[in-house]
C-alpha positions as CSV (number, residue, x, y, z in Angstrom):
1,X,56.5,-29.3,-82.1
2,X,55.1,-31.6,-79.7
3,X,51.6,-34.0,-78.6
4,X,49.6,-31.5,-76.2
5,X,46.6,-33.8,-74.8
6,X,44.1,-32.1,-73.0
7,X,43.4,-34.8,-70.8
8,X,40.9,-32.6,-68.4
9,X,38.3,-31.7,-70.7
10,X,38.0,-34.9,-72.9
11,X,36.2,-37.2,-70.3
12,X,37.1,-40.6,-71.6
13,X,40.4,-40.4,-70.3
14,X,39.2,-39.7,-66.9
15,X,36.2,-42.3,-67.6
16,X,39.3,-44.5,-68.3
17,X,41.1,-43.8,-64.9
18,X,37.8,-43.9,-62.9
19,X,37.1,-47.3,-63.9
20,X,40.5,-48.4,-63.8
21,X,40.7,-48.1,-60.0
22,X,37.5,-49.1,-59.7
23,X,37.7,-52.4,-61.6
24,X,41.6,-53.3,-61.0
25,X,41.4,-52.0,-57.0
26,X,45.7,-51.8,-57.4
27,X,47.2,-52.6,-54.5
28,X,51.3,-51.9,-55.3
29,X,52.0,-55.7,-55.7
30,X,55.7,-54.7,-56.8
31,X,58.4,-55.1,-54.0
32,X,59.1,-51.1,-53.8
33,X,58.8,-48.0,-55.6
34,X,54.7,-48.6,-55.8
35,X,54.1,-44.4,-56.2
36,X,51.7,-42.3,-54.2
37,X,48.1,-42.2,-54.9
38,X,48.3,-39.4,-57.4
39,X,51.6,-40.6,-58.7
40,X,49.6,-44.0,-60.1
41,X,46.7,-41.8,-60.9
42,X,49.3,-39.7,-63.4
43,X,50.9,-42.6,-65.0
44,X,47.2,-44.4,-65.9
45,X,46.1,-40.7,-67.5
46,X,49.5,-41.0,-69.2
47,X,49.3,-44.5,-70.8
48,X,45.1,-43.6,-71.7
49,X,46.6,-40.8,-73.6
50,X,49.1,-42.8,-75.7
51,X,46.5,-45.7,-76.0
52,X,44.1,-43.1,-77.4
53,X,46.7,-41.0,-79.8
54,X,48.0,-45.1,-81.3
55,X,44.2,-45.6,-82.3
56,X,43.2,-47.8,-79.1
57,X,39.2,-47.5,-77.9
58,X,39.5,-47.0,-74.6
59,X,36.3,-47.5,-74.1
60,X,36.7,-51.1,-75.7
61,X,39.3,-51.7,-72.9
62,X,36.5,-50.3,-69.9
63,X,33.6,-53.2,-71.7
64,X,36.9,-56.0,-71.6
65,X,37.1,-55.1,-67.8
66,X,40.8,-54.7,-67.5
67,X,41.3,-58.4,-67.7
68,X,44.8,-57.8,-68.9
69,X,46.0,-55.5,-65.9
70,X,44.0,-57.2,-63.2
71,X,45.8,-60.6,-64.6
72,X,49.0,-58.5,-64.0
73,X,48.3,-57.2,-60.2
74,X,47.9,-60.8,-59.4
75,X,50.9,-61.7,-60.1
76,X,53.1,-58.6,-58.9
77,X,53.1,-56.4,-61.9
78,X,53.1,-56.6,-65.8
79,X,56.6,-56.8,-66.7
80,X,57.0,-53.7,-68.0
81,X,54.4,-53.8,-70.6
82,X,52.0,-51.2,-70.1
83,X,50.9,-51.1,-73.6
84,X,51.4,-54.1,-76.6
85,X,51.2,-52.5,-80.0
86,X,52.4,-53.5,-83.4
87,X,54.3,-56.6,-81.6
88,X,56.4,-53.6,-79.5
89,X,56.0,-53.7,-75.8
90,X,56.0,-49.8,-74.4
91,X,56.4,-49.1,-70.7
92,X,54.9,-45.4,-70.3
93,X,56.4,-43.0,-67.9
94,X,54.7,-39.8,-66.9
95,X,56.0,-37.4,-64.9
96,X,53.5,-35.1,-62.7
97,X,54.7,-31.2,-62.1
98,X,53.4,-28.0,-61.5
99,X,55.9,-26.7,-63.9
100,X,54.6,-25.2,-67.3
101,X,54.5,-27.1,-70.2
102,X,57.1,-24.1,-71.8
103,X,59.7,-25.1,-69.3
104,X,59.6,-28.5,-69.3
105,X,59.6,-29.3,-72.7
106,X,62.9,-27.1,-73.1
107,X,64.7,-30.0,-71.4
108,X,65.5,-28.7,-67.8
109,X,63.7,-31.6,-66.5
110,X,64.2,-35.5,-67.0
111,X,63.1,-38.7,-67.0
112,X,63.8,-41.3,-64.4
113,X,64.5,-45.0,-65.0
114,X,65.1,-47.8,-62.1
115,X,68.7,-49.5,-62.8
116,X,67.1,-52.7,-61.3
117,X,63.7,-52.2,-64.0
118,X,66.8,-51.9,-66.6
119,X,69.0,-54.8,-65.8
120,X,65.8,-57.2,-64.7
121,X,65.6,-60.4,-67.1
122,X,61.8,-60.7,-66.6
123,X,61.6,-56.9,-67.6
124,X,60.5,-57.1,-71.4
125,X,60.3,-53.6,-72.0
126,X,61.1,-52.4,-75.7
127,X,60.7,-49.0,-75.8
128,X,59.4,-46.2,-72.7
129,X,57.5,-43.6,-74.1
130,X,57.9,-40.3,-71.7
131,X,54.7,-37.8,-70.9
132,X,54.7,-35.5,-68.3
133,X,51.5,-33.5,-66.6
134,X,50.9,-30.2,-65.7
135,X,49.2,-31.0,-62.2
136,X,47.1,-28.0,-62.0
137,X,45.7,-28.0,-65.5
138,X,46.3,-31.4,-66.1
139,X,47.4,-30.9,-69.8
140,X,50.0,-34.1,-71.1
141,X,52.9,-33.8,-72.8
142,X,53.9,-36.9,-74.8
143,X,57.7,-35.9,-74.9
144,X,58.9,-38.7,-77.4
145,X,60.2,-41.9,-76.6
146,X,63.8,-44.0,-75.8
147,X,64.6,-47.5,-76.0
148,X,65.1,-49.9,-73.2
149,X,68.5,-51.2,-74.4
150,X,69.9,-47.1,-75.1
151,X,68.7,-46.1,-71.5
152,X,71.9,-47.7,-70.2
153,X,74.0,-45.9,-72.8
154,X,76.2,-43.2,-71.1
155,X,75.3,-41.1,-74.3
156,X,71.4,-41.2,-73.4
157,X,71.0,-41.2,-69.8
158,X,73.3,-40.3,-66.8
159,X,73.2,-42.5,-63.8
160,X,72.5,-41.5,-60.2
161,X,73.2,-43.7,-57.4
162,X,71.1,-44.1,-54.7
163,X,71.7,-41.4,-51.8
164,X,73.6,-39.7,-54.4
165,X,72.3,-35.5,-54.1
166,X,71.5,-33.0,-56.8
167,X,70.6,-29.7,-56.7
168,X,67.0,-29.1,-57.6
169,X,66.0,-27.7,-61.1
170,X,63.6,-25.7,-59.8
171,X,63.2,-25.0,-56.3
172,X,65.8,-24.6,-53.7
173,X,67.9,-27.5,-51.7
174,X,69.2,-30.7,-53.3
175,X,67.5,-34.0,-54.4
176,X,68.2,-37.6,-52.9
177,X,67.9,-40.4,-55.0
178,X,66.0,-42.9,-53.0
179,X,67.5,-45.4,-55.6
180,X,70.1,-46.0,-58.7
181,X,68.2,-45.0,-61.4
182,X,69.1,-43.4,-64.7
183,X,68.5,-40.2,-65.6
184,X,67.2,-38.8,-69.3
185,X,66.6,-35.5,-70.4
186,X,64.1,-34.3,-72.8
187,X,66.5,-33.6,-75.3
188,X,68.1,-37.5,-74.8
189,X,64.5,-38.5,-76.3
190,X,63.4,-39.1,-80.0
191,X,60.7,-36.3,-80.4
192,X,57.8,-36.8,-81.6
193,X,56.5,-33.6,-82.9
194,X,53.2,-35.7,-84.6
195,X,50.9,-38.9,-83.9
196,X,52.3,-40.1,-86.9
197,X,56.1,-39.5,-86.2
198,X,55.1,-42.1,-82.4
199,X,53.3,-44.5,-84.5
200,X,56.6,-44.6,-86.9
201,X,59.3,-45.1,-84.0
202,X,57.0,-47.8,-82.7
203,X,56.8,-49.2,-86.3
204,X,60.4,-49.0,-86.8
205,X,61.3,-51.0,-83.1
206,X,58.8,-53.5,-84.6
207,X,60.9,-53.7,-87.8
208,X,63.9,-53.7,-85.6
209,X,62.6,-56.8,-83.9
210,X,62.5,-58.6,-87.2
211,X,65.7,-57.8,-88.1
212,X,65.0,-54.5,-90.3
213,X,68.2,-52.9,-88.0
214,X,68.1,-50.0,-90.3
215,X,64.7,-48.6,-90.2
216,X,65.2,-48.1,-86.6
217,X,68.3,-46.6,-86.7
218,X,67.1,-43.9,-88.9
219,X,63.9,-43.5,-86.3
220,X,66.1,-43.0,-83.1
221,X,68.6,-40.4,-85.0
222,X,66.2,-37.6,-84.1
223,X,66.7,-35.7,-80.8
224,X,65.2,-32.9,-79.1
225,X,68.0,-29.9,-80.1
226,X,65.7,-27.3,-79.5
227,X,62.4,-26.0,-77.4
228,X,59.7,-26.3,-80.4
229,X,55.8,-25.5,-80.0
230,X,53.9,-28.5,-79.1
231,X,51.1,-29.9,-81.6
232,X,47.8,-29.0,-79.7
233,X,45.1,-31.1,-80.1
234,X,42.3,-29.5,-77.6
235,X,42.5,-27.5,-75.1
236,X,44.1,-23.8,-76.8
237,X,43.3,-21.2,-74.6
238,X,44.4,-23.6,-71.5
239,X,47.3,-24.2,-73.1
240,X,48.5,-20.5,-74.3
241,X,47.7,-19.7,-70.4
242,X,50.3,-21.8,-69.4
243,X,52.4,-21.6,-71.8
244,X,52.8,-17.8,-71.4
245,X,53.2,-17.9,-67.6
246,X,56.0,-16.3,-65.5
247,X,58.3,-19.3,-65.0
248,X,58.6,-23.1,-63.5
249,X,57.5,-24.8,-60.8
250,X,58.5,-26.9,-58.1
251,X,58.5,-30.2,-59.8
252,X,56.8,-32.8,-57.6
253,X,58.2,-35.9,-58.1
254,X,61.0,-37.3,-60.3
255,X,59.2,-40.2,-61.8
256,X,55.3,-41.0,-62.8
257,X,54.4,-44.5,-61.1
258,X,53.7,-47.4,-63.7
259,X,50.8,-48.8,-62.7
């Protein structure tokens, strides 16, 4: 199983989003890789949806006026913390695809990570947590999650160099990597097939942090190995009508921007 989010129907994420733009007015302060409009729009509807599921009010965060985030665009970004929880700082990525949710999940596509985010001292990333969208019903996957320090592990990720080409997935021609970035597939994630089984790898880095090595090595032992049913929490007869469809898409873009 996985976290199915119906993120179209439940309208505080897109209250969330709205007022996001509205309040923040993001600019792209980082030197490169900002993300198209819809790009940023994806990754804010990803990290709402993993607030929300972690027991965040979003709507507390809307009343606070983003101080946090608009703190962060004045200086040039937020140093890979998109979300600070249990003393763990999560960068999420969201990917954005017309592929269904069936064919994603079974781990034909991947996750992509800038080398130079990786390798970046001021970077204080712990963990990424890794959604992905179906554009057209805009339905989220929370996939599961990786940590910053296994990302660079050959045994977790592959790494593409920039101008390096790869035949597409889905689709026809090849890919160019516009930069050296590493690559991780669904099933190089820890699933989490439950709320509760995210709130326990988080728990577990936090433990990590303070030493606890073990608890997180028991978290991080548990892959993606197969193409389970995701968890739904709204949205059924959306869901079953994508799930059931004919075949993939043409994924749009590799990466869901941070914002």
């Amino acid at each position: 199983m996985s976290i199915l989010i119906d993120v179209k129907t439940d309208q505080i994420y897109r209250e969330f989003v709205t007022e996001f733009f509205k309040q923040v007015k993001f600019v792209g302060r980082r030197r490169d890789f900002n993300g198209t409009p819809r790009q940023r729009w994806a990754g804010k509807f990803g990290e709402a949806a993993v607030m929300k599921e972690i027991g965040l009010d979003l709507k507390r965060w809307i009343r606070a006026g983003f101080q946090k985030e608009k703190t962060y665009n004045r200086v040039g970004g937020d140093g890979g913390i998109d979300i600070p929880w249990d003393g763990v700082h999560i960068d999420v990525k969201t990917l954005i695809t017309n592929m269904p949710l069936a064919g994603g999940i079974s781990g034909m596509c991947c996750h992509n990570y800038k080398q130079s985010q990786a390798i970046d001292k001021k970077n204080k990333t712990d963990i990424l947590i890794c959604n992905y969208i179906n554009r057209a019903e805009m339905l989220l996957i929370i996939c599961g999650g990786i940590s910053k320090a296994e990302i660079i592990d050959p045994e977790y990720s592959t790494l593409r160099k920039a101008g390096q080409k790869k035949k597409k997935e889905f689709g026809k021609g090849d890919h160019t990597y516009k930069a050296t970035e590493y690559e991780v597939h669904q099933w190089q994630l820890v699933r989490f097939d439950k709320i509760q089984e995210m709130k326990g790898y988080i728990h577990a880095y936090a433990e990590y942090k303070k030493g606890n090595v073990h608890t997180f090595q028991r978290a991080k032992k548990k892959r993606r190995t197969a193409d389970p049913e995701p968890e739904i929490h709204s949205g059924n007869e959306i869901f079953n009508k994508i799930h059931q469809g004919n075949g993939p898409g043409d994924i749009e873009t590799q990466e869901g921007a941070r914002i």
